[in-house]
Structure formats: C-alpha cells, structure tokens
C-alpha positions in Angstrom: 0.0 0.0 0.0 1.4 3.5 -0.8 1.3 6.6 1.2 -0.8 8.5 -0.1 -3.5 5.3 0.4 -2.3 5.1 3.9 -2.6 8.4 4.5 -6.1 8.5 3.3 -7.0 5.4 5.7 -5.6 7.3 8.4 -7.9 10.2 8.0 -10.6 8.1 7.3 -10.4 6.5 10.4 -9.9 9.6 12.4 -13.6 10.9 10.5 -15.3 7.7 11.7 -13.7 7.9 15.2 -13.5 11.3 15.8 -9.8 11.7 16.6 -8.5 15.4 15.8 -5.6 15.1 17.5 -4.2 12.2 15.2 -6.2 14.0 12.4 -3.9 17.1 12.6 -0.5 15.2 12.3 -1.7 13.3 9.7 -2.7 16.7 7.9 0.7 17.7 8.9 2.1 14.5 7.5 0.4 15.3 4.0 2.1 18.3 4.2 5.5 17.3 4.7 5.1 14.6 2.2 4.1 17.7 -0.7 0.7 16.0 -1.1 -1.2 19.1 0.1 -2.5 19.3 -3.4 -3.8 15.8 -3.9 -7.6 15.6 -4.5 -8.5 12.8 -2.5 -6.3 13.9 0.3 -8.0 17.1 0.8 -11.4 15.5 0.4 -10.4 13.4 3.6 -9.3 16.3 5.2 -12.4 18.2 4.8 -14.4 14.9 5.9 -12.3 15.0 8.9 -12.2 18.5 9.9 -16.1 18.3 9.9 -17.0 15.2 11.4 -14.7 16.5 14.5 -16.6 19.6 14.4 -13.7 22.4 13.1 -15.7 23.8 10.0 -13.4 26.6 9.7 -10.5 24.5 9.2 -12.4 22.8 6.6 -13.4 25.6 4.7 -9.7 26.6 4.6 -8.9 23.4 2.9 -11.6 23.8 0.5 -10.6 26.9 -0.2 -6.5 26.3 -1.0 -7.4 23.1 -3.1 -6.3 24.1 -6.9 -8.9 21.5 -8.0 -12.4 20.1 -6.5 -14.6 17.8 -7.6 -18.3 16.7 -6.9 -17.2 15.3 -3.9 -15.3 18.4 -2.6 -18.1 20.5 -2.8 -20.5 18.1 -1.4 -18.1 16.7 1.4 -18.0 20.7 2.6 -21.8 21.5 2.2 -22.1 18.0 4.8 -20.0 20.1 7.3 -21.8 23.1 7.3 -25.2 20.5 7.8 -23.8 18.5 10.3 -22.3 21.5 12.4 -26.5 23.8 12.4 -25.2 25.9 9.4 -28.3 24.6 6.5 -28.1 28.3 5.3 -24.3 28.4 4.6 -25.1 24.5 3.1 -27.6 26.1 0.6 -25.5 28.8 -0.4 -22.2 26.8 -1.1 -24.7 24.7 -3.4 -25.7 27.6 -4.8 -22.2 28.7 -5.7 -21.3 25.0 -7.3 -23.8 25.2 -9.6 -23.0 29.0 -10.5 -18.9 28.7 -10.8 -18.1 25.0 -11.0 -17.9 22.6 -13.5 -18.5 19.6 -11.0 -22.2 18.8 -11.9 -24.0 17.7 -8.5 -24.6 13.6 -7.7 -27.2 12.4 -5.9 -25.3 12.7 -2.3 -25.4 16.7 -3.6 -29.3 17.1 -3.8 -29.5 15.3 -1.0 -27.8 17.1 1.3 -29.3 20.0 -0.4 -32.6 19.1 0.4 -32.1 18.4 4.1 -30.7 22.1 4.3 -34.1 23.3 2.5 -36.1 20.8 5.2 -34.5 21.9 8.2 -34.9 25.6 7.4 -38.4 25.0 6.6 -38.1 26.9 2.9 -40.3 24.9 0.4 -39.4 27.1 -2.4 -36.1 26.0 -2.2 -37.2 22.4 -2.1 -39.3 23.0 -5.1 -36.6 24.4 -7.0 -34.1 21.5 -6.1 -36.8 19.3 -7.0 -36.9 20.5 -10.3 -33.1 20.0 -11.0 -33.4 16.5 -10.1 -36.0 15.8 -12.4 -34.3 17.5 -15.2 -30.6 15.8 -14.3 -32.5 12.4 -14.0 -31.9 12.5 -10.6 -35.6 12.2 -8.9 -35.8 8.7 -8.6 -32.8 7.8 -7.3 -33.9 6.4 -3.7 -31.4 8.6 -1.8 -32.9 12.0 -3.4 -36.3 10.3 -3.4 -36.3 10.1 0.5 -35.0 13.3 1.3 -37.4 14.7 -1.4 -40.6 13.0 0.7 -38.6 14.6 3.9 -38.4 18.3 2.9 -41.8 18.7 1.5 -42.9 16.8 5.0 -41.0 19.1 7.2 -42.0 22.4 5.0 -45.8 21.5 5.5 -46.6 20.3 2.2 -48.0 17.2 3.4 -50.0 16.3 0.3 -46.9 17.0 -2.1 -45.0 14.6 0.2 -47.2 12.0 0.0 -47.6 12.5 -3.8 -43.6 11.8 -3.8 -43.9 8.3 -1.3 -46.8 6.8 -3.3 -44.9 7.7 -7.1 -41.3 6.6 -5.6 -41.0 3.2 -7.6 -38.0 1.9 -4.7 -38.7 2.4 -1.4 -36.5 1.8 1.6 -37.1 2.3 5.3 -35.8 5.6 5.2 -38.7 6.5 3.1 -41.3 5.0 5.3 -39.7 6.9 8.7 -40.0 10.2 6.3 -43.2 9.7 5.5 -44.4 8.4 8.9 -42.7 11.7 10.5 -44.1 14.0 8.3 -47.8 13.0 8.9 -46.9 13.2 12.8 -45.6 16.3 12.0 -48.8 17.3 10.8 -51.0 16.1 13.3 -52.6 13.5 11.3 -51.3 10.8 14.1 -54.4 8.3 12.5 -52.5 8.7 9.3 -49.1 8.1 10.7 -50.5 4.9 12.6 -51.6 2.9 9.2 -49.2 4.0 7.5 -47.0 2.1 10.5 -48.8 -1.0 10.3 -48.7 -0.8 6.2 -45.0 -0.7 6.5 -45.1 -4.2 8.6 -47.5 -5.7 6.7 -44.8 -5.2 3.2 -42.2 -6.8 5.7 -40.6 -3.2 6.6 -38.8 -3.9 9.9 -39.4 -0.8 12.5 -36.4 1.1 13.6 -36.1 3.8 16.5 -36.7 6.0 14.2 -40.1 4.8 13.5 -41.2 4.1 17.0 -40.2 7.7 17.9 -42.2 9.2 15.5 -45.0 6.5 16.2 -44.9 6.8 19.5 -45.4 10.8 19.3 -48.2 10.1 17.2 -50.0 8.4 19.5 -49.6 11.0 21.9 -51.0 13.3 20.1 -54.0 11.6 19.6 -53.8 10.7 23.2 -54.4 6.8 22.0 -52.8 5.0 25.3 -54.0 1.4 24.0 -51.9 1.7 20.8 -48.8 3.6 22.3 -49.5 0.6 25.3 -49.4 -2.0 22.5 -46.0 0.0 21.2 -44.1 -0.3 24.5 -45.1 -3.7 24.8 -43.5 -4.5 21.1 -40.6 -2.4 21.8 -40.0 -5.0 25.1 -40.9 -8.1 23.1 -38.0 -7.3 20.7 -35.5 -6.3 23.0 -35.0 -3.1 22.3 -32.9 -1.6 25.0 -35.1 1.3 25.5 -33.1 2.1 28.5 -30.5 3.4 26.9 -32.2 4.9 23.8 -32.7 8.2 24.9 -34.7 8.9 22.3 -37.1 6.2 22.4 -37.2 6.3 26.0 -38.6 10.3 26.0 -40.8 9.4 23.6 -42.4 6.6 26.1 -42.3 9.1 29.2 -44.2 12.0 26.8 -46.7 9.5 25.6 -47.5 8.5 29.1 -47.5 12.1 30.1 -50.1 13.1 27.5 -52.5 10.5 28.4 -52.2 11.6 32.3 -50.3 8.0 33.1 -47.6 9.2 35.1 -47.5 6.3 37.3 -45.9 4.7 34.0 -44.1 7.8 32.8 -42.3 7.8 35.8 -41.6 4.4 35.9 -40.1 4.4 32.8 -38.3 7.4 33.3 -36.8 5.8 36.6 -35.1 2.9 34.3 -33.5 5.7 32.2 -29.9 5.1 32.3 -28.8 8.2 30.9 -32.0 11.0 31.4 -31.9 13.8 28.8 -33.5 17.0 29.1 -36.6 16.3 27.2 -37.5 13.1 29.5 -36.7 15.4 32.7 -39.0 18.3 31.2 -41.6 16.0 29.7 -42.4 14.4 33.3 -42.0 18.0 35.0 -44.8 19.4 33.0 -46.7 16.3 33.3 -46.8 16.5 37.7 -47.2 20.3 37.1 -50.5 19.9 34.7 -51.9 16.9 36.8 -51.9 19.6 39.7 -48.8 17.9 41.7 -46.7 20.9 42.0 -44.5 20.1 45.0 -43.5 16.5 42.6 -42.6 18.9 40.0 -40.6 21.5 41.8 -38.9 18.2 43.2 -37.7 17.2 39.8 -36.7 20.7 38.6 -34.3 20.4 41.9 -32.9 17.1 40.7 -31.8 18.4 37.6 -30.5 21.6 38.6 -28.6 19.2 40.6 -27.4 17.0 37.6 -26.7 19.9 35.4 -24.6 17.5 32.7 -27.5 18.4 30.2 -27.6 21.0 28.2 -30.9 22.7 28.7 -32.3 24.1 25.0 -34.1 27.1 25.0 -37.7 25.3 24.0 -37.4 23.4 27.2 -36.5 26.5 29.3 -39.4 28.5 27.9 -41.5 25.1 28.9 -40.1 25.0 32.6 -40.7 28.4 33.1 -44.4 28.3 31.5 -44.8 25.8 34.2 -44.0 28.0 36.9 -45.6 31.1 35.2 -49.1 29.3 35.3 -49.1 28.3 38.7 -46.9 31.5 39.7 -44.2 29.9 41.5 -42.0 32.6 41.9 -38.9 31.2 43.5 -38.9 28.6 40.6 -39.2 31.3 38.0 -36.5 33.3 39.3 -34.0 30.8 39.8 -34.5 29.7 36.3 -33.8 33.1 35.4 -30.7 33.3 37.1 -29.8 29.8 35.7 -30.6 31.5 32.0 -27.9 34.1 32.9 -25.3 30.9 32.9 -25.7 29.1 29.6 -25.8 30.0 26.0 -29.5 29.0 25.3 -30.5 31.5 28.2 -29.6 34.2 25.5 -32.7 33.0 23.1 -35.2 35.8 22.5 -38.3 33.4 23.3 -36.7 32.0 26.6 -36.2 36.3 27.5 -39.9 36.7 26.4 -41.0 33.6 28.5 -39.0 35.1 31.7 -40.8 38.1 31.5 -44.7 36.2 30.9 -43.4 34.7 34.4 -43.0 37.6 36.2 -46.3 39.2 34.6 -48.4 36.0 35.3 -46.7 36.0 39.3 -47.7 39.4 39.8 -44.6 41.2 39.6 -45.4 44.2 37.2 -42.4 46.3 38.2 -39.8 43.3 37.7 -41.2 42.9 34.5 -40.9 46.2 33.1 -37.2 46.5 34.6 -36.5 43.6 32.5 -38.6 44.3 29.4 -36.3 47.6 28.9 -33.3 45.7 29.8 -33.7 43.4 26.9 -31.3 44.0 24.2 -33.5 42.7 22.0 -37.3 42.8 21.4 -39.9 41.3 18.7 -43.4 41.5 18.2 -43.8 39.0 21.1 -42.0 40.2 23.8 -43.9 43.7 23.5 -47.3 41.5 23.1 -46.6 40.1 26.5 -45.7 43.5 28.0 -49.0 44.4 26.8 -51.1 41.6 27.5 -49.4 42.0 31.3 -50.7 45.6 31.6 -54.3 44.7 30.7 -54.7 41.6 33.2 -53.4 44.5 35.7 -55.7 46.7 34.5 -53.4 49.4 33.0 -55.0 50.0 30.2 -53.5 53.0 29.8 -50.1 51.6 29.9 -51.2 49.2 27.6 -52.4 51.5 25.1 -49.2 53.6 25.2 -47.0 50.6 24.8 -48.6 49.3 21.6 -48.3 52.7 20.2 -44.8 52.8 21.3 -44.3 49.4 19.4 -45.4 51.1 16.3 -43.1 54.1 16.4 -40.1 51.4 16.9 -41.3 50.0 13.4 -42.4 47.0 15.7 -46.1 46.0 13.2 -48.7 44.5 15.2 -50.0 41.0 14.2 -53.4 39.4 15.1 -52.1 38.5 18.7 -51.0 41.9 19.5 -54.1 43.5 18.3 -56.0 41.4 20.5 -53.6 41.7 23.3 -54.6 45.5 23.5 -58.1 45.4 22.8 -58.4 43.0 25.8 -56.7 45.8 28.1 -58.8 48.3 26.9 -61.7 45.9 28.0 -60.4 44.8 30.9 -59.8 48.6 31.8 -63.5 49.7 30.4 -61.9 51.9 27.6 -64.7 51.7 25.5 -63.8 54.4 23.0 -60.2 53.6 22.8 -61.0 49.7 22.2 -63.5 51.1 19.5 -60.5 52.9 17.6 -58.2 49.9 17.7 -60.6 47.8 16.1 -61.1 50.4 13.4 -57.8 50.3 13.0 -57.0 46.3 12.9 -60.0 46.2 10.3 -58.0 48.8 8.2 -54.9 46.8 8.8 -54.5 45.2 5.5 -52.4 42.9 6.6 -54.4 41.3 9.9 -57.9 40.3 9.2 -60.2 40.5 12.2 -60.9 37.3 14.1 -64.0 36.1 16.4 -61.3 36.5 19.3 -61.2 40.5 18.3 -65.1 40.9 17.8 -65.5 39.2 21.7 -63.3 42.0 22.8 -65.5 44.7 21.9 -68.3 42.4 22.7 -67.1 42.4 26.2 -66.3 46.6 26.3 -70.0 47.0 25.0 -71.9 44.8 27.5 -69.4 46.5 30.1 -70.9 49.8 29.3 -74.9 48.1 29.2 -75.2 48.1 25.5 -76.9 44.7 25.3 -78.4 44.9 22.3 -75.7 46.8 19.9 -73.2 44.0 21.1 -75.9 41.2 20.3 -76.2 42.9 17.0 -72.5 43.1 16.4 -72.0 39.3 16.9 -74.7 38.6 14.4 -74.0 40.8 12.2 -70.3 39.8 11.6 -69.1 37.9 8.8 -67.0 35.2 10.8 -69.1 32.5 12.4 -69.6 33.0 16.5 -67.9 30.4 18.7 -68.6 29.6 21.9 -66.4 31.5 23.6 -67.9 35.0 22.5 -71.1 33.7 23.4 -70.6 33.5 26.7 -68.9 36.8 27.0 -72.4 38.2 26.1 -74.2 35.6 28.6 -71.6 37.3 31.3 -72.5 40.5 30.6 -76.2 39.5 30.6 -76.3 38.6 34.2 -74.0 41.6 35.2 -77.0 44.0 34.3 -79.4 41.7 34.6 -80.8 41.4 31.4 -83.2 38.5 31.5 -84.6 39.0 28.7 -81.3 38.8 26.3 -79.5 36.5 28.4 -82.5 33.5 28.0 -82.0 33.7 24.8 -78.1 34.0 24.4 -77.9 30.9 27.3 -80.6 29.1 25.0 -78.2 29.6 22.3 -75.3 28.3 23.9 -76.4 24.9 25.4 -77.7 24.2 21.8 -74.0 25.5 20.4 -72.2 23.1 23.1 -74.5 21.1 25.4 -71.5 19.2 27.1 -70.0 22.3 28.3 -70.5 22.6 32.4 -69.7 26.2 32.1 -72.6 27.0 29.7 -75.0 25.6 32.4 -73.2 27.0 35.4 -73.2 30.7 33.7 -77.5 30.9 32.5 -77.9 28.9 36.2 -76.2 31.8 38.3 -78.2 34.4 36.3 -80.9 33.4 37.2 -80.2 32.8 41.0 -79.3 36.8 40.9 -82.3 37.4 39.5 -84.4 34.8 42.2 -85.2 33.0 39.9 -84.6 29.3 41.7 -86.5 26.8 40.0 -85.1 27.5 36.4 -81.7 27.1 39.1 -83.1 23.9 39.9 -83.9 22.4 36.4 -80.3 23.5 34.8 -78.8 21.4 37.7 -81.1 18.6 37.3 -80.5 18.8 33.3 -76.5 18.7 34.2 -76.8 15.9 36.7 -78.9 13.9 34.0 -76.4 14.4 31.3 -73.2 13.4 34.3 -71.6 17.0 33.8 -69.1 17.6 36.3 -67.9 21.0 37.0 -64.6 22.0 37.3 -63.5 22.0 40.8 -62.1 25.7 42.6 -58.6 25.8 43.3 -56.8 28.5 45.7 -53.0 28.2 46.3 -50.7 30.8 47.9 -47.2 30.7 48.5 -45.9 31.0 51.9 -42.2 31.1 53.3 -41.3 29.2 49.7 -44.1 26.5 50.3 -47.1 26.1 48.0 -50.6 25.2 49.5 -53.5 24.5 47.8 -57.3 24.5 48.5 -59.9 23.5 46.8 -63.9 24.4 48.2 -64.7 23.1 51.6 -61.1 21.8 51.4 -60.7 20.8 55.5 -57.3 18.6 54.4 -55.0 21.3 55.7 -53.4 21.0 59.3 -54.6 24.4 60.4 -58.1 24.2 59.0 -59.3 25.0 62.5 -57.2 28.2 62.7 -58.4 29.4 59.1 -61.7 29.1 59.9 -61.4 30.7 63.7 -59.3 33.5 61.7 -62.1 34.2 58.8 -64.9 34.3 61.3 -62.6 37.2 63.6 -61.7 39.0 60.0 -66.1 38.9 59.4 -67.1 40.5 62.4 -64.4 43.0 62.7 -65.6 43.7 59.2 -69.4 44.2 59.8 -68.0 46.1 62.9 -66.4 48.7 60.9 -67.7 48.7 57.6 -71.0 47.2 57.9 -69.8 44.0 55.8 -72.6 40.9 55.4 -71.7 37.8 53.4 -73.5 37.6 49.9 -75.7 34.9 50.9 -76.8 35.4 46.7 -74.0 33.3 46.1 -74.5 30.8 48.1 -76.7 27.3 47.4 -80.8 28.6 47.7 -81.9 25.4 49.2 -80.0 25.9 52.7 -80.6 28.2 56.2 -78.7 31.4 55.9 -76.7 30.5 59.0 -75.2 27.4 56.3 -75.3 29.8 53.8 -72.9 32.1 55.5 -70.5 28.6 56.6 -70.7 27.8 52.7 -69.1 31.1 51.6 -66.5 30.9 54.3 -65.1 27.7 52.9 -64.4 28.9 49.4 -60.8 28.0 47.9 -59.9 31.6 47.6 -60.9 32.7 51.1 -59.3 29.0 52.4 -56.1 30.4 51.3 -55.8 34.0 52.5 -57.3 32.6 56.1 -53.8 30.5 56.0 -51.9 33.7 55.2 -53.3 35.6 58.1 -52.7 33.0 60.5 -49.0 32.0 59.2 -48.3 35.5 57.9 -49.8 37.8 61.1 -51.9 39.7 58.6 -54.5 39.8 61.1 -52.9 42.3 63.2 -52.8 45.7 62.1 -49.6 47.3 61.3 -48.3 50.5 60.0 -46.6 49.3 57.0 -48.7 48.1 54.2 -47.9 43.9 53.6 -49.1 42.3 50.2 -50.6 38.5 49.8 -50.7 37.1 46.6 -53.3 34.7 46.2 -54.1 32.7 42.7 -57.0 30.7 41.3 -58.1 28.5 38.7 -61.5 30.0 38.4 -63.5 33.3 38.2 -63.3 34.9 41.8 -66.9 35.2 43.3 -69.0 37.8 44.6 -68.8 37.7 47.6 -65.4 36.6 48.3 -64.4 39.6 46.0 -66.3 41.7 48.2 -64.8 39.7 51.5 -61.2 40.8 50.0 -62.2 44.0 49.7 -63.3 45.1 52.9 -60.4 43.1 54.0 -57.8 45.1 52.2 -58.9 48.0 54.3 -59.6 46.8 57.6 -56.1 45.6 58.0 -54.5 47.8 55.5 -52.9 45.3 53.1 -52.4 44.7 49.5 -54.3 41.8 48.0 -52.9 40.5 44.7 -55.7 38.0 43.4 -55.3 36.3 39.9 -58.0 34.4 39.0 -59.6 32.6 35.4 -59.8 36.6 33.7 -57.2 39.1 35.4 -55.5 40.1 38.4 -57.6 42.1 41.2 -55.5 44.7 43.5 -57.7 45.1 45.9 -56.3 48.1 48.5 -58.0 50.2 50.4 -61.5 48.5 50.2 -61.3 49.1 46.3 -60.6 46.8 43.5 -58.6 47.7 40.1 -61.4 45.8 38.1 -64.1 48.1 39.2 -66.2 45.6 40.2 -66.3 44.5 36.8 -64.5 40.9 35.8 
C-alpha cells in the first residue's frame, strides 16, 4: 500500500472515530510529504475536519485546493449541515452550480434538500426538486427520500405524499419520512396505518419509526396503541433504557395520556435522562396539579446539570411555573438562564418576563422588558397583555403605540392583546379605535377572538343589544367563547330577557359544556329565579356534567398550599376558619360588611349559607396567610398576599377581599380565570367588573 492510500485510511479513520488530534498530524504528515495538493487527500481532510466539528479548518482546505470535484463541494456542504449551518449549506450549493464545473450527484441534492427541510423553505425544495427531475436525478432512492422529507417538514403534506406513493423503490428511510411528516402534521391516524402498512410489506421498524410513532399516538392521546408500542418495543429487546430517544418518547406518551405512574416508571429505568425526559415528566406532575412533585424534579436536575438545557425546554419550565406562579422557581430559572448559552434565546427572554407578569410582579417585568437588548413582536405582546390583566390599560395603550413608532407592526395576537386591556380597563372608546384600525390593517384580518373584545367593552358599558347585534352581524361564524362573554354581561346587568336567549343559544351551540350551564344557572339565582336554578342542575346531573373543581394556592415562606372548596385537608383548618370568622365581624363592625348569601346554594338556612361562603378555595387560602403571615394584626406598613385561582373569583369573596384590604390595611394581589384584582383600600382595580 502506498502513502498517499495510507494516509487517506488514516484520516478516514480519524472521521469515523473522531480523533482530531491524530487528524492534525496526519494533515501535517500530508504536508510534509508535498501532497497538500492531492484531491483525494483534501477531500479526507475536509471529511475529517467536519466530522470532529472544526468547520473553519475545513473551509480553509476547500478553499486552497487548486482542484475540486463533486465530492469536494458536497463533502464541505455535509460540514456546514452537520455542524447547524443549513443556510451556509444552501448557499455553497448555490455557488457549485453557478462557478463550477462539478455537476451535483445524488449525495449533492441530497444534502441539499435536508438544508431546505430543516430551514423550513419549500421554495427552495421546489426548486431543487426540479433540477433532479431535469438531471434524471428524482428517482434515485437517496434523493427520493430526502425529497418525501423536505416537503414533510415544510408543510406540504400532500406534495410529500404524492412523492412516497410515485417513488418506484422504497426503503425504510422513506417509510420513517413519510411516517414523521404526517406526525408532524398532526394527522397521528394517518401516521399509525401508514405504521402498520409498513409491517404488513415486511418493513422492519427502527427507532426512528417508533419515535415518531410513539409521538403520534400522543397526540392523539391513544394509550391502547402507544400501550401495545411499549409492549413491542420490550418483546424485541429493544434496550429502551438506553435509547434516549425512544425512551422520552415513552415518558411523553404517558405524560399526555395523564399515566404518570408509568411515565415515571419508565423514566426511573432511564440510564442516561436527557433533558426532554426530565422536562416532559416536570410538566406532566405540574399539569396533573402535583406541584410540589414537580418542583422536586426541577431540583434534581438543577442538581445534575450535565444536560444541556435548549431554549424550547426552558421557555416550557418556566411556563410551568408562570401558570401556577411559583415565583422562587421562575427566578431561579432566570438566574440559571444568565449561565448558559440557550438562556440568551429571544423566546426564553420573552417567556421570563410572561413569568413575572403571570406572578404578579409588574415592576420586575418592566425593569427587564427595557433591559432586553432585543425585542420582537412577542415580547412587547406580552408586555402588553401583562398591563391589561393588571388593568393598566393606559399603559397598555401607550406601549402598543410605542411598538409602532419602533417599526415593531402589530400581528393578530398583538391587536387582541390591546383590545383585551382596553376591556379589561373599560376603555370603551379607545378599544373602539383599535378595532377600526386592525379592520384597516390590511395585513391582519379580524378574528371572532377580536369581535369578543368589543363584545365584552359593549356589554361592560350596558349596551346589550348593539353588542348582540354586532356578533350577528359579523361575517365570521360565532364560537362559543364570544357567546358566553355576552351571557356574562347579561347577568352583570341583569338582562333577562337577552340572556334567555343568548344561554338558550349556547347549550344548543355546546351542550357538554359545564360552564354553559353553570353561567345561565347563576343568572338566574341573581335574578331569584330558583326553579329554572333547579332544572339546569337537574338537566346537568342527567347528562353526568361535572364542573370543574375551585382551586386557591398561595405561597408561603417558599411553600405552596393549595385549597380547593370546603377543602378541610390542611393542618390548620381550625385556625383558618377561627381566623375568617374574627376577619367577618371586625368587618361588619367597621364597615357594615354581610356575606353575599346570593352566592350561596338557595336550598340551605342562611346560617349554612354564610359557613358555605367561608369555605371557598380563595378565602381558604388568605385565612392561611393571616394566621402564618400575622396579617390579622394591624400594622403601619402596608404587607401584600398574593393569592391565585383556577376560576373566576366570586362575589362575595371579591367583596370579603375588599373590605379586607382595608380593615387591616394590606395589599391583595388576586389572579383568577380573567385578570388580576389589586384590591387596597376596600377598592378593587377591576371596578367591580370581571
């Protein structure tokens, strides 16, 4: 064998092994040997230099060769792929086919369409597509499958499929594509019989296709088949134990079909857990309502920080904490962003600041909105969105118009993220003008979303009827959703008359929706009207309706404690109640207070009545805080309690917060279903409208 053959073993094997070390003398030795201009020798070299991840040195190869071939060009547009640089890929490919003789191969278009797939361009697929067919290239198997991926991943599902069913060879390469790209998609019941297809032609599954089958069936939340998967995947001895990606695919199928008994189980015979199987179970405990489980997990891997944490799964983690406003969470994530490379990621800035926002904290938000360096349409959105669940509608207003003077254009989510503060806020005209001026946006187009917003700042202001007219008379058909922002305005004035009919409406729009019932039934309790109370329970206990259960939680001294209605789980349950009770008569001692019996079941004594109200999730929760915090003493300087539910705060207990904001002179952040409520001084920033 001859040198130059041993040389090009030599850097072969340092490729397949990654060994740069030995690469470099061997580069050295090609050198020395005045074969720095051989062909082959520099293809290696750039082969090398890739695979071991040092693209500049292979772009200086490529760059002092005096001759390249197919394979040079291709061999450099692989290193740019392999190394997250598809754009660089695509123009290299561009400049082969402009300045160089070397006509492309099918390992070229191949590589080319990847690039397109992964930067999600179809256009540039198209194109590449259509130099295959004229080259003769389109049915080689190699460009065929990558073909079927990069229409798949660009969302041209149909074009895709057109390619697998015209493909005269297909491999299992092509079946994974295909497979993946209808997953992808969301068409999970497509990607399942297209998986048994693929068995019945005597296509052998690889991980591959069980990852993608396995997501499938969790999107379609189908537990028996992704059941039946995990029970193949054991029967053929795949190690699943130490194929990570196989393995996360099993904990987020069990996640999504609320198993976590078996997600964790599996995730517990992990060998080596990656960060998608830590944050898959996290958000599963957090969702199912187990909080504590979850912030235990987040603690175990801050504590086995080997992984490299993305900047999809911190935005998750902290979207986590953000909904149920754990604010010692959220902030050490943020200072764990400050550490690592993905913490620099515009989203995970934007999801940091939805945290604070969503917790409460408006004036650590805006210190870090202006700190950020950069901004898109989404970070001012949130900005915006937080002002209006504060109420600052003001605020809002001005920051949206601030947006536009940065050359910052509003889309569809924006626009509704301001109309929504000027509802909350009761800006009726100003909410008026920004819907003139989305309809005059040519490029947003009004949504039902929009039209509910000025629903909701009509009925605010008691015009029934011209909001009723507005939903009908718009051109985009009504859901659900702006329905019963009439229905809520309804009972809010009162209007019987309206609301019968808009409740009538809704229960023939969406007759399995507890809410629909529970909304037209407490309209007409205000109203007295007890037996039509009686027949809309009786009609949801026929149908086996279930409502969803009120949930309080406040955090104390870093601990979070939950409470749902009547909740008496809760070692000081005594102590609450004795410290409610003291908070009600001091109350109707100084300010007259007396419990909104209204709100209360009909069919009880008022003495229950009054017992009923006292046990509701949100009032269960401050009643810990003034026993564990000493809120029940009065004291000079003003404290603040932050207290979050699931649900719409009630009557009663938003007047019981009121009153108590000002007999013991504390702040009262409450953020329930619709906003936050500051109630301070015996006044609310919703005034008395949510």
């Amino acid at each position: 064998m001859n040198r130059r053959q041993t040389l090009a073993n030599l850097l072969r094997n340092c490729s397949k092994n990654l060994l740069l070390d030995k690469g470099l003398q061997a580069h050295a030795a090609v050198m020395r040997m005045g074969l720095g201009s051989d062909l082959m020798l520099n293809n290696d070299l750039i082969d090398m230099y890739g695979k071991c991840h040092r693209t500049g040195s292979a772009s200086k190869v490529f760059e002092r060769m005096p001759e390249r071939n197919v394979v040079s060009w291709t061999a450099l547009m692989c290193v740019y792929l392999q190394n997250g640089n598809a754009q660089r890929c695509l123009s290299l490919f561009g400049q082969m086919l402009s300045v160089s003789d070397a006509k492309p191969n099918e390992f070229t278009f191949s590589t080319s369409l990847k690039a397109s797939g992964i930067l999600g361009v179809a256009e540039n697929g198209m194109q590449i597509h259509g130099l295959c067919v004229k080259s003769g290239f389109e049915w080689v198997i190699v460009v065929g499958n990558s073909l079927v991926d990069v229409y798949a991943k660009c969302g041209r599902i149909m074009d895709a499929a057109q390619m697998f069913d015209t493909t005269p060879h297909r491999n299992l390469i092509t079946w994974n594509a295909m497979i993946a790209g209808y997953t992808l998609e969301g068409n999970g019941k497509r990607a399942l019989i297209l998986f048994r297809k693929m068995q019945e032609q005597g296509e052998v599954p690889d991980e591959y296709t069980f990852t993608s089958t396995l997501k499938a069936c969790s999107g379609l939340g189908a537990i028996r088949q992704g059941s039946q998967l995990h029970a193949c995947l054991i029967t053929r001895g795949f190690p699943c134990q130490v194929q990570t990606t196989i393995a996360g695919a099993l904990v987020d199928l069990y996640v999504k079909c609320r198993r976590l008994f078996e997600a964790r189980k599996v995730f517990e015979q992990i060998k080596e857990k990656n960060i998608i199987s830590w944050s898959s179970l996290i958000l599963g405990y957090a969702q199912e309502g187990n909080v504590q489980e979850a912030k235990d997990l987040f603690r175990q891997l801050r504590g086995s920080m080997c992984h490299q944490i993305d900047g999809f799964v911190l935005s998750s983690l902290m979207g986590v904490f953000a909904d149920f406003a754990l604010i010692e969470q959220g902030k050490q994530i943020h200072a764990l962003t400050t550490k690592i490379p993905s913490g620099l990621d515009i989203s995970v800035a934007n999801s940091i600041l939805d945290m604070y926002l969503k917790c409460g904290c408006i004036d650590e938000s805006e210190r870090l909105f202006n700190e950020m360096l950069a901004k898109n349409v989404v970070s001012w959105t949130v900005m915006i969105t937080g002002y209006g669940k504060h109420g600052l509608g003001k605020e809002a207003i001005s920051l949206f118009n601030k947006m536009q003077q940065d050359n910052i254009e509003p889309d569809s989510v924006a626009y509704l993220a301001v109309l929504s503060a000027c509802s909350h806020s009761g800006l009726i005209e100003e909410g008026q003008e920004f819907f003139s001026r989305l309809c005059c946006d040519n490029r947003v187009k009004p949504k039902v979303e929009h039209y509910a917003c000025i629903v909701d700042l009509l009925g605010r202001a008691g015009r029934l009827k011209e909001a009723k007219d507005l939903l009908e008379s718009m051109k985009l058909k009504a859901n659900v959703g702006i329905w019963q922002t009439l229905l809520s305005a309804c009972r809010i004035h009162g209007d019987l008359e309206i609301g019968r009919e808009v409740g009538d409406m809704l229960i023939g729009l969406d007759g399995d929706n507890t809410v629909n019932y529970v909304m037209l039934s407490n309209m007409y309790a205000d109203a007295g009207y007890w037996k039509e109370c009686e027949r809309l329970r009786e009609l949801v206990k026929m149908k086996g309706l279930k409502k969803e259960a009120g949930r309080s939680w406040v955090e104390i001294e870093k601990e979070v404690h939950f409470f749902y209605n009547g909740d008496d789980c809760h070692p000081l349950t005594e102590n609450i109640h004795e410290a409610l009770e003291e908070m009600e008569k001091k109350m109707k001692a100084e300010m007259g207070y007396i419990p909104g019996l209204r709100f209360a079941l009909h069919d009880v004594e008022d003495e229950s009545k009054a017992e009923s109200l006292r046990v509701h999730s949100e009032k269960l929760a401050i009643g810990l805080a003034l026993v564990r915090g000493g809120l029940n003493k009065e004291t000079k300087e003003k404290k603040t309690i932050r207290i979050f539910k699931n649900l719409r705060v009630c009557g009663d207990c938003h007047s019981f917060i009121k009153g108590l904001s000002k007999v013991l002179n504390v702040v009262l952040l409450v953020r329930d279903a619709n906003r936050f409520h500051k109630f301070e001084g015996g006044m609310c920033s919703c005034g008395d409208y949510w």
